[in-house]
Phi, psi and omega in degrees: 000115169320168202255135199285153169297146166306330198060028191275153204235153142232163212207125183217139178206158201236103192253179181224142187271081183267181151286146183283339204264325189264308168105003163282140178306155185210152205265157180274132166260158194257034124306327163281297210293326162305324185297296181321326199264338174304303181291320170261355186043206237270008165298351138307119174178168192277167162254232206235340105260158208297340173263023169257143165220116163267117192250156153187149241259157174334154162296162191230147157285311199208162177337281176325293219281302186305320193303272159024257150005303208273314180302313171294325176311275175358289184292332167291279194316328156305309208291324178294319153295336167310313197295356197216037136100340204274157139198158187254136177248141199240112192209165176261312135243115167323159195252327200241326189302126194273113163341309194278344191279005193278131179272138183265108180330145170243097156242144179279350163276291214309301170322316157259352120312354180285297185320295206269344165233038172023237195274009181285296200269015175256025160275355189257082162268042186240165178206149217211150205228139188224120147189143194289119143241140200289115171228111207284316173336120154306284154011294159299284162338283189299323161289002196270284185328303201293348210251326182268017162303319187297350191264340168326313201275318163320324200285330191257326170303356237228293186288000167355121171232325214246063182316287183283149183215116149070063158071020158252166152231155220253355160109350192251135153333297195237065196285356188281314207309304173304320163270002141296330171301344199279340169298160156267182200027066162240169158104162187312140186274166192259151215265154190217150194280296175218186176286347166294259268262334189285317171295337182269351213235214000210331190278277162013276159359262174321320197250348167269353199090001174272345153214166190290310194192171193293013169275349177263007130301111192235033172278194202296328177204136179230156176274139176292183178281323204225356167214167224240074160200172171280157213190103176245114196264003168323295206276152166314139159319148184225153167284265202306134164341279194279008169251023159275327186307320163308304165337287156339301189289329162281343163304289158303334178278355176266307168321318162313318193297308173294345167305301166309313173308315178287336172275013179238016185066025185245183190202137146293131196293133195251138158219192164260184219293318209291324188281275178344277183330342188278330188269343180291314175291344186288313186273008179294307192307302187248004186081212169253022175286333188243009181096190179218171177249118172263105207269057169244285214264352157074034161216187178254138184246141149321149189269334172318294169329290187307321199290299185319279192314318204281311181320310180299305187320324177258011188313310217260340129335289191297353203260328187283308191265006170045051175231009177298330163311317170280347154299326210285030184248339191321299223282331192283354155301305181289332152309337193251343199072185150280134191336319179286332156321307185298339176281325157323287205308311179314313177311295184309325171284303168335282181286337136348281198287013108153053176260158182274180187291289173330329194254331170303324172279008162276330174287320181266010129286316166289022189245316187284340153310263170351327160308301144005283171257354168357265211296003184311000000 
């Protein structure tokens, strides 16, 4: 029997830069990024506009250990933008903020991403939560990627952040999911036999000149470019700390489980993109309010439901990999809704109680603020 993988964890997310006071996006000086960059190295770094910072975190052995990791990132970046009037929110879209008014990293990947998807990338006022588990096998990884697509579209109803775009609300759970599309190579990944083929399909690429390397692959989960793990790049950005950590954790214990399966000669059941694509849009659309499709018994299931099963599925995992504590957060997620829920009701309540629309998105920025640092 081959020898199991750690399953060792990184983390990667992506915040937005407001005024503390106003709650408008506002751009990084570069000071802060200097300050940010003293204390964290490279842990650290701008994103693709100026009011963005992406962080990400050590390899991690385990959840506790990543949890650790994210929270002092968390906790630096808060301290800092404070010294400069700032704070950072971790959302997938600002509810009021205009794209165009946004300034662009003068960096040479950001720079030629500009070039080459115009106006496609200076729409990506968005952020987003990554996160790596280490599978040393190549092989592996790909079959591990076809099998856990199915698991893609819960991963994105469960982080819902972005209702609103530019002061609408867009009627979607996950409206990032949608100014991500705009990109090429996004989107549920496509099924591959082994890594001869995943390498031959990127060489393709790579040998016309359309792209430099497999970092210019965005799907929703990929073998990274750069380090020997899978990387699911699904989700919406989460305000609170412990419920991306809660993510992490399903993620990782479901790869194990499928790991698991294969060293007893079983597989999780594969469909195709076209079935699959129907629950990425129910969760782009609702979140978790409306189910999911389950194409065994062939109706939509409740996520509460969806929620059970997957918990059971992963027991004897999470149990291997000592993160049933940050599962245990799963149910109080769904109970609680999604982050994009809480921000509708927050609207609703504001202009009720008589706030204009302008001062309702403000409240709920100062709410993501505060989110921010919750779990600290």
């Amino acid at each position: 029997m081959a020898e199991e993988p750690e399953f060792s964890l990184g983390i990667e997310e992506e915040y937005l830069l407001v005024d503390a006071e106003t709650g408008d996006v506002r751009e990084a000086p570069d000071a802060l990024m200097a300050a940010c960059k003293a204390e964290l190295a490279d842990q650290v770094g701008p994103e693709f506009l100026r009011c963005q910072i992406e962080v990400g975190t050590p390899v991690a052995a385990n959840v506790t250990e990543a949890r650790a990791h994210l929270a002092r990132l968390r906790d630096s970046i808060a301290r800092h933008a404070a010294e400069f009037g700032l704070a950072p929110i971790s959302v997938a879209c600002h509810p009021l903020a205009d794209w165009r008014a946004q300034g662009r990293t003068d960096k040479d990947r950001y720079n030629q991403i500009s070039r080459e998807m115009g106006g496609v990338a200076r729409r990506m006022l968005i952020c987003g939560m990554h996160v790596h588990v280490g599978i040393p096998d190549r092989d592996m990884r790909i079959d591990l990627m076809n099998q856990f697509s199915w698991f893609l579209p819960p991963l994105l109803a469960l982080s819902a952040s972005s209702p609103f775009w530019q002061g609408e609300d867009t009627l979607l759970a996950s409206y990032r999911t949608t100014v991500f599309a705009g990109y090429p190579r996004t989107g549920l990944p496509p099924r591959l036999g082994s890594w001869a083929e995943y390498e031959r399909s990127v060489t393709a690429l790579t040998e016309t000149g359309i792209i430099e390397d497999a970092s210019k692959i965005w799907w929703d989960l990929r073998p990274s470019a750069r380090f020997p793990t899978l990387e699911t790049r699904v989700c919406d950005a989460c305000p609170r700390l412990d419920d991306t950590i809660t993510l992490v954790a399903l993620v990782q214990a479901t790869l194990r489980m499928l790991w698991r399966l294969s060293r007893r000669n079983l597989r999780w059941r594969q469909y195709d993109n076209f079935l699959l694509g129907e629950n990425r849009w129910r969760a782009m659309r609702y979140g978790l309010t409306e189910g999911l499709i389950d194409f065994g018994i062939r109706r939509i299931v409740p996520f509460d439901e969806i929620a059970e099963d997957w918990l059971a599925a992963i027991a004897e995992d999470a149990d291997r990999l000592d993160c049933q504590p940050a599962l245990a957060g799963l149910r109080d997620m769904i109970a609680r809704g999604t982050a994009a829920e809480h921000q509708r009701a927050l609207f609703a309540a504001a202009v009720a109680a008589g706030a204009t629309p302008q001062e309702a998105f403000r409240g709920i920025v100062g709410w993501l603020i505060e989110e921010f640092r919750r779990d600290l």
